[in-house]
C-alpha angles and dihedrals in degrees: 000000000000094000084049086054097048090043086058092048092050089048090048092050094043087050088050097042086042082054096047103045093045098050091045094053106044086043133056092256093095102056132079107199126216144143100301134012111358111248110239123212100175093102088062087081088050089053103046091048097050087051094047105031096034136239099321096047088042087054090041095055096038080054083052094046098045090044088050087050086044094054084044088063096057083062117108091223095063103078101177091047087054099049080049093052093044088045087051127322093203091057088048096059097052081047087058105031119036103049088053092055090042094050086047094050097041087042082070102045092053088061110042077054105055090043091073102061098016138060122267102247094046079061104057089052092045088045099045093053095052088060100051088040096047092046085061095046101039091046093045095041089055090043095059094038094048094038105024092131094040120114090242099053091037087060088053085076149298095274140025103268094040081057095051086042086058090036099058101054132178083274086063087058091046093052096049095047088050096049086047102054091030096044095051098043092046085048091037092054099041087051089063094048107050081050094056089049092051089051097054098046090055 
């Protein structure tokens, strides 16, 4: 019973996190604008739910969130989607897709890691922040290999680590900074919870 139980929490929370990550891509929601590149929060559900549901629901959310930023592309508002679909839509999808389900599935790992030798709560932070970080780098890794000829990646500079450089903006920093202190405290919290809970059962 109590590992049925445990199987309906865990599909309740992936339905909710699904929800959530696909209503904050395709919308607005998900975006802080600014002067520059628009910081996006959408991966801190990723995130949440690979720390908290473990590697394949880390790797099923990060596949929600990169087909979410695929169908984004296809908006006309999204001028720099639509010059990736028109280039190649194939590439585009991997784009979209496979460093999403990579930075869900090592988000796990990071954690289920750390927790051996480190508290529980250092590992959500440290956690938290590799996912933030390697969705950067995955997404930007896959960007330059699948449209390094292309006119956009050839503005970012004239060699590879100028284009990284141009790549990683202050944004980057931001968002790192938000899915670690968010992360933590969401996981930190829930954690509490479902212990008090626990407690209270037995």
């Amino acid at each position: 019973m109590k590992i049925e139980a445990k199987r309906k929490k865990t599909f309740i929370a992936m339905a909710i996190l699904t929800v959530l990550i696909a209503v904050t891509t395709l919308t607005s929601v998900g975006y802080i604008r600014t002067s520059g590149r628009n910081v996006n929060i959408v991966p801190i559900f990723v995130i949440i739910g690979a720390i908290r549901y473990g590697q394949s629901c880390g790797a099923y959310l990060g596949a929600v969130f990169g087909i979410s930023s695929f169908i984004r592309c296809f908006f006309p508002s999204f001028d720099l989607g639509q010059s990736f679909i028109q280039s190649n839509p194939y590439y585009t999808f991997l784009v979209c897709v496979l460093p999403r389900v990579l930075m869900g599935f090592c988000c796990s790992l990071i954690f289920k890691f750390f927790c051996q030798n480190c508290s529980k709560n250092f590992s959500y932070v440290i956690a938290s922040f590799s996912g933030g970080f390697l969705n950067t780098l995955f997404v930007s890794m896959s960007l330059m290999l699948a449209f390094y000829k292309s006119d956009y990646v050839q503005s970012l500079g004239s060699h590879f680590t100028q284009m990284v450089r141009t790549l990683i903006t202050f944004n980057s920093y931001l968002e790192w900074i938000i899915f670690t202190v968010v992360g933590s405290l969401v996981l930190y919290i829930i954690g509490r919870l479902t212990d008090k809970n626990k407690g209270e059962v037995s």
